[in-house]
TORLUM-992046 format. One record per residue (C-alpha): residue number from 1; x, y, z. Coordinates in nm, 4 decimals. Layout:
# residues N
+-----+----------+----------+----------+
| num |     east |    north |       up |
+-----+----------+----------+----------+
| NUM |        X |        Y |        Z |
...
+-----+----------+----------+----------+
# end
This chain:
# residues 191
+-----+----------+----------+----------+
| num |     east |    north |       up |
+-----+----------+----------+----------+
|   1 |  -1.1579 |   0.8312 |  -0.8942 |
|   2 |  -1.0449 |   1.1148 |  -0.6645 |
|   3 |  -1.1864 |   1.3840 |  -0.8250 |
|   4 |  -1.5310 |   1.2105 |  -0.7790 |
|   5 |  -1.5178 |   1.1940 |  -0.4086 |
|   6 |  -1.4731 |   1.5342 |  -0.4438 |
|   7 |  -1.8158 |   1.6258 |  -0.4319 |
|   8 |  -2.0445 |   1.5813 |  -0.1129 |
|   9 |  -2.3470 |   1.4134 |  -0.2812 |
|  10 |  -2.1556 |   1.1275 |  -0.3853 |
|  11 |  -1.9574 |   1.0764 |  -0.0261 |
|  12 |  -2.3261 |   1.0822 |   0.0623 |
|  13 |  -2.4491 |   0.8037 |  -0.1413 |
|  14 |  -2.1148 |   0.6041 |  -0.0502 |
|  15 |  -2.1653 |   0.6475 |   0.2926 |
|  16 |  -2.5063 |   0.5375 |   0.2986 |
|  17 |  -2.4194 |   0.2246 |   0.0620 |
|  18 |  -2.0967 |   0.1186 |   0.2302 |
|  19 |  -2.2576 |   0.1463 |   0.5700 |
|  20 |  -2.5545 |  -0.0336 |   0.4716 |
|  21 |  -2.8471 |   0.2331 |   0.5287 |
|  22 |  -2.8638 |   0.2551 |   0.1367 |
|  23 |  -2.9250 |  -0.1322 |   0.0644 |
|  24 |  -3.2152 |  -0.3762 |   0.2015 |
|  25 |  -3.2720 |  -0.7659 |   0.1542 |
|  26 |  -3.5224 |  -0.7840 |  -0.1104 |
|  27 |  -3.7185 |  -1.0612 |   0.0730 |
|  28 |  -3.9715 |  -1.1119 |  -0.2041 |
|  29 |  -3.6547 |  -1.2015 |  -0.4371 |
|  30 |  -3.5228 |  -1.3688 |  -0.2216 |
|  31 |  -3.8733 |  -1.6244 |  -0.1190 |
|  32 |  -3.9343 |  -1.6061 |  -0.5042 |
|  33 |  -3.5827 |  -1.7623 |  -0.5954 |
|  34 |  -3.6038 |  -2.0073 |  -0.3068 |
|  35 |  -3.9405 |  -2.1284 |  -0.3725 |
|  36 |  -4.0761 |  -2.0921 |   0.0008 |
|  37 |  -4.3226 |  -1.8149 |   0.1610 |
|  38 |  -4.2142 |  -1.4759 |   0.1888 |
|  39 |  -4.2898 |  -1.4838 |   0.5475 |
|  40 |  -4.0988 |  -1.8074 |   0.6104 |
|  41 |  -3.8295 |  -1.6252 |   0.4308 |
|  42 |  -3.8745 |  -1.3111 |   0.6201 |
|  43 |  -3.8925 |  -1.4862 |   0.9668 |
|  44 |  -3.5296 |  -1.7108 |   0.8964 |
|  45 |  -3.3409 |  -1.3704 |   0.8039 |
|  46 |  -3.4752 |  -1.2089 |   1.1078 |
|  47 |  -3.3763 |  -1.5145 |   1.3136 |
|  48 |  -2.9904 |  -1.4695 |   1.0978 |
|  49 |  -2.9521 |  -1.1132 |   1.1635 |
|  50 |  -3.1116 |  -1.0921 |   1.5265 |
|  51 |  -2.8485 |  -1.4332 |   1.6279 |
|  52 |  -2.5613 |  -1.1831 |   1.4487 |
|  53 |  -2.5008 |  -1.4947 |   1.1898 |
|  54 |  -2.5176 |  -1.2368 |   0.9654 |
|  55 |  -2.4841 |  -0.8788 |   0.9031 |
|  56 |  -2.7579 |  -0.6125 |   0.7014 |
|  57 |  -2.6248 |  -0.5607 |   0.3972 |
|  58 |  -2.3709 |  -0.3414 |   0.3062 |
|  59 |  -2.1566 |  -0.3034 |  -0.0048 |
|  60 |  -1.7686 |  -0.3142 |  -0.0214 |
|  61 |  -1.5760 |   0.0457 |  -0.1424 |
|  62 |  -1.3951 |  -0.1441 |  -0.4146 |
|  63 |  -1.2009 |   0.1695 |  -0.5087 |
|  64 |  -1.0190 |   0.1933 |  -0.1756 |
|  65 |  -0.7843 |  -0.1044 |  -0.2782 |
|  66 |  -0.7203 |   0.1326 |  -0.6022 |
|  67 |  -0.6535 |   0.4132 |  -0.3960 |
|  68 |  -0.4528 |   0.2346 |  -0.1461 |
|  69 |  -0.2755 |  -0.0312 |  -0.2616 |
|  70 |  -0.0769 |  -0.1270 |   0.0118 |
|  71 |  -0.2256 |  -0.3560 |   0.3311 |
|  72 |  -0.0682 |  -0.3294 |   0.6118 |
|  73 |  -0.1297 |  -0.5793 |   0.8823 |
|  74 |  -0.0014 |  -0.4635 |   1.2191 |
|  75 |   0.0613 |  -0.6411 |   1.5666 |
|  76 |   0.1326 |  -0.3732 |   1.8447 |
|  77 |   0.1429 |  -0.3301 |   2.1717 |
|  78 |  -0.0345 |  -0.0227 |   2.2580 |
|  79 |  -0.1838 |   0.0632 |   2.6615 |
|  80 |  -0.5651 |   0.0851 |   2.6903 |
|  81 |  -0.7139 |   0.4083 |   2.6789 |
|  82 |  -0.9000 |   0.6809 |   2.5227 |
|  83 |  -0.6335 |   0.8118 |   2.3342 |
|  84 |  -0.5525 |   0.5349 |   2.1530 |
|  85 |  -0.9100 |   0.4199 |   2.1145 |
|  86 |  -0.9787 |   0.7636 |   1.9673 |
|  87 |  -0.6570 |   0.7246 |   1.7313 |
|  88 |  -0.7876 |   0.3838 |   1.6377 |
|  89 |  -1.1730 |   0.5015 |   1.5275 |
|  90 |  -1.0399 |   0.8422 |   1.3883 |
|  91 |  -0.7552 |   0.7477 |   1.2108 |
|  92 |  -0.7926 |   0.7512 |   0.8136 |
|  93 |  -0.5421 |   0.4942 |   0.7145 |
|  94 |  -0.7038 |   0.2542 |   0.9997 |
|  95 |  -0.9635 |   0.0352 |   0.8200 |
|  96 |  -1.0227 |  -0.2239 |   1.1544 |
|  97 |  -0.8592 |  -0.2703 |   1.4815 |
|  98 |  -0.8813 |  -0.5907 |   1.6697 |
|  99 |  -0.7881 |  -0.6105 |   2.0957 |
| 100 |  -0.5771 |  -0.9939 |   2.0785 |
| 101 |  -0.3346 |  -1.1348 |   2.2854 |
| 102 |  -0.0469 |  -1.2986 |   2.0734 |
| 103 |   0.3189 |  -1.2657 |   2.3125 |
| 104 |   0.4145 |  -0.9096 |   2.3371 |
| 105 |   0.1166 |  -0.7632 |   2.1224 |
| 106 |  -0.2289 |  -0.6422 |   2.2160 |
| 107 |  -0.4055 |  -0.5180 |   1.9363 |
| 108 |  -0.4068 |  -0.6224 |   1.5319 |
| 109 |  -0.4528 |  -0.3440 |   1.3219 |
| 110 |  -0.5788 |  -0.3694 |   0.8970 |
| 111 |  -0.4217 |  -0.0149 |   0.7514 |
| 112 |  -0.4265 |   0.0827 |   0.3949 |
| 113 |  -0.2168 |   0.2702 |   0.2427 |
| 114 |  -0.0958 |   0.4733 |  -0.0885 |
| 115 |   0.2680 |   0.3534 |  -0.0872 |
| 116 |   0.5732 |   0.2465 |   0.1406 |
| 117 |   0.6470 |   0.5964 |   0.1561 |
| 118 |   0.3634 |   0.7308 |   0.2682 |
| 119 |   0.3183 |   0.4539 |   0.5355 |
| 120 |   0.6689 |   0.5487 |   0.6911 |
| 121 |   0.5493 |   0.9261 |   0.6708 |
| 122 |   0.2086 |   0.8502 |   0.8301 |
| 123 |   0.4033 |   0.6122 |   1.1275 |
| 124 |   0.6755 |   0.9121 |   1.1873 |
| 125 |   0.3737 |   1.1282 |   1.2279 |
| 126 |   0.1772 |   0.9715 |   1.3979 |
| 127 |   0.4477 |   0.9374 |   1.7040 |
| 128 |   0.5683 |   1.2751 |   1.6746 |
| 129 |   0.1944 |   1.4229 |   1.7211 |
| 130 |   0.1978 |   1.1969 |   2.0069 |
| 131 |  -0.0782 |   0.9950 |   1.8994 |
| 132 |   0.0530 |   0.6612 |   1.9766 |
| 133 |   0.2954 |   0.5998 |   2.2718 |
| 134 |   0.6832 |   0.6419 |   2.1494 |
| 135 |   0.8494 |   0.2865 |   2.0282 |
| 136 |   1.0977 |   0.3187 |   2.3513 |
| 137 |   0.8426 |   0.2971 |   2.5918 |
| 138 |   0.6233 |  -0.0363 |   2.4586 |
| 139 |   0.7312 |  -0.3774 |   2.2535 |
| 140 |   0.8253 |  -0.2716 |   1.8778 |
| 141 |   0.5390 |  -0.3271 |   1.6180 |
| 142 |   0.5440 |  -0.6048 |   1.3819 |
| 143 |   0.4108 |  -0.5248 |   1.0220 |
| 144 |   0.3420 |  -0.7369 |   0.7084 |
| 145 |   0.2747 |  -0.5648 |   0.3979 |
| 146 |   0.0632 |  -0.6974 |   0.0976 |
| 147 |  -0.0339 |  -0.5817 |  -0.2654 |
| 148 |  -0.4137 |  -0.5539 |  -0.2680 |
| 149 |  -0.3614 |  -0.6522 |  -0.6304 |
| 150 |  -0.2804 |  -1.0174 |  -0.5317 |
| 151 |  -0.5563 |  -1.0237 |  -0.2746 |
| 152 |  -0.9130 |  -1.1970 |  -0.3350 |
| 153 |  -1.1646 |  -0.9717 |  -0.0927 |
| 154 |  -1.4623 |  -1.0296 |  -0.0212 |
| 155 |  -1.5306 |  -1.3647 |  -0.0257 |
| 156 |  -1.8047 |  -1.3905 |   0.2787 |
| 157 |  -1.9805 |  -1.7054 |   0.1447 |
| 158 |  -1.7129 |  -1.9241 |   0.1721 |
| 159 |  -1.7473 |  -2.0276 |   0.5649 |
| 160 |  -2.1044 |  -2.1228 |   0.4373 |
| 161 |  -1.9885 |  -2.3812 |   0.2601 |
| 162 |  -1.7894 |  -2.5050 |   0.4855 |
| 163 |  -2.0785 |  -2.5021 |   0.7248 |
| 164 |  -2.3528 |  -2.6479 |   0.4784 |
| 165 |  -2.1168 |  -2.9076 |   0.4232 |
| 166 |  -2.1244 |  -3.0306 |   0.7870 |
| 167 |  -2.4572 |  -2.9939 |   0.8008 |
| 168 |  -2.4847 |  -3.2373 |   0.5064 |
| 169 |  -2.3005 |  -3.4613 |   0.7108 |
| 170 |  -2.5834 |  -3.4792 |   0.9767 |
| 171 |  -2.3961 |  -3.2495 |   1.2174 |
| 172 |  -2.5603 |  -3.0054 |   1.4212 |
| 173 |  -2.4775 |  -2.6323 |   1.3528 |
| 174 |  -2.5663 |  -2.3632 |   1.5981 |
| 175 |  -2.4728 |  -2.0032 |   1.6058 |
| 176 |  -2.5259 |  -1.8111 |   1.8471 |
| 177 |  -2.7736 |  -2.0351 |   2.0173 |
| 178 |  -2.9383 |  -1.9854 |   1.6416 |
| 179 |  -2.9977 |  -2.4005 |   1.4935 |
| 180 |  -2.9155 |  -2.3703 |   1.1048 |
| 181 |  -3.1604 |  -2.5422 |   0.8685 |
| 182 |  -3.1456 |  -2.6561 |   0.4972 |
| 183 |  -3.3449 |  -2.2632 |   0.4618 |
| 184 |  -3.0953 |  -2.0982 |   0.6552 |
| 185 |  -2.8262 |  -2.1889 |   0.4436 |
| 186 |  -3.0359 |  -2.1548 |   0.1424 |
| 187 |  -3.0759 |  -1.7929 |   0.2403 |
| 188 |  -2.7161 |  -1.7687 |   0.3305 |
| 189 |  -2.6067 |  -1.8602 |  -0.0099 |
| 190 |  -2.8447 |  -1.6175 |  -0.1681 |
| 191 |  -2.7546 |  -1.3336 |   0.0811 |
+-----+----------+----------+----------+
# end
């Protein structure tokens, strides 16, 4: 797997299908699986993305749980500022960061990494190249760490359910100030 991202043309391709500039919704599939008009179609995906119900497509780098096997879910307490915002977007091993309030911590953080090992090396780093604030001067970091081999990912259409479900039940479901209709989760399902 490593030697493969190796070579520029494929990080290329990767980047463009990960981030979703590669991919597009087929909508013709979509209103021909569905059994409705291809502008009807058209028009309730616009109304799912522009309400931010859902996302453009993009498609999951598998291979990362391979190549980092460890998940590492972190609550810290870090100050607001560039520098850490920086460390945060820049950061390899830093997959998301999330600004939440929970006691003493500020921010959740989803890392990946190769091994324990390599986590403490990255953390010991990380403060000595003053990246991140000493632990003396700000509340102590609480970690979890996880196998990504016992993890399901990706799972996006299960809130749908959920959802339709309610909406089966003659409940109202708005989004967004976006009303869901039988279509809309039809198209959700089928996203």
């Amino acid at each position: 797997m490593s030697e493969l991202l190796n070579d520029n043309v494929n990080l290329d391709l990767l980047e463009n299908i990960c981030s979703g500039t590669g991919l597009s919704i087929n909508i013709s599939a979509l209103s021909h699986s569905l059994k409705k008009h291809r502008n009807t179609v058209r028009d309730k995906v616009r109304g799912l993305i522009g309400h931010k119900i859902i996302n453009k497509p993009i498609y999951p780098f598998i291979h990362l749980y391979q190549e980092y096997p460890l998940l590492v879910i972190v609550r810290a307490d870090f100050p607001r500022n560039e520098k850490i915002e920086k460390f945060l977007i820049e950061d390899e091993h830093v997959f998301a960061a999330f600004r939440s309030k929970d006691g003493e911590y500020n921010t959740l953080l989803i890392e990946y990494h190769k091994d324990l090992y390599s986590y403490n090396l990255w953390r010991k780093a990380i403060v000595k190249e003053k990246r991140i604030p000493p632990r003396e001067t700000r509340y102590p970091a609480d970690a979890l760490f996880f196998s990504n081999k016992l993890i399901v990912k990706y799972q996006p259409h299960v809130p749908v359910y959920v959802m339709e479900e309610r909406f089966n039940k003659k409940q109202r479901i708005e989004i967004n100030g976006y009303e869901l209709d039988e279509l809309s989760f039809q198209i959700l399902k089928n996203f």
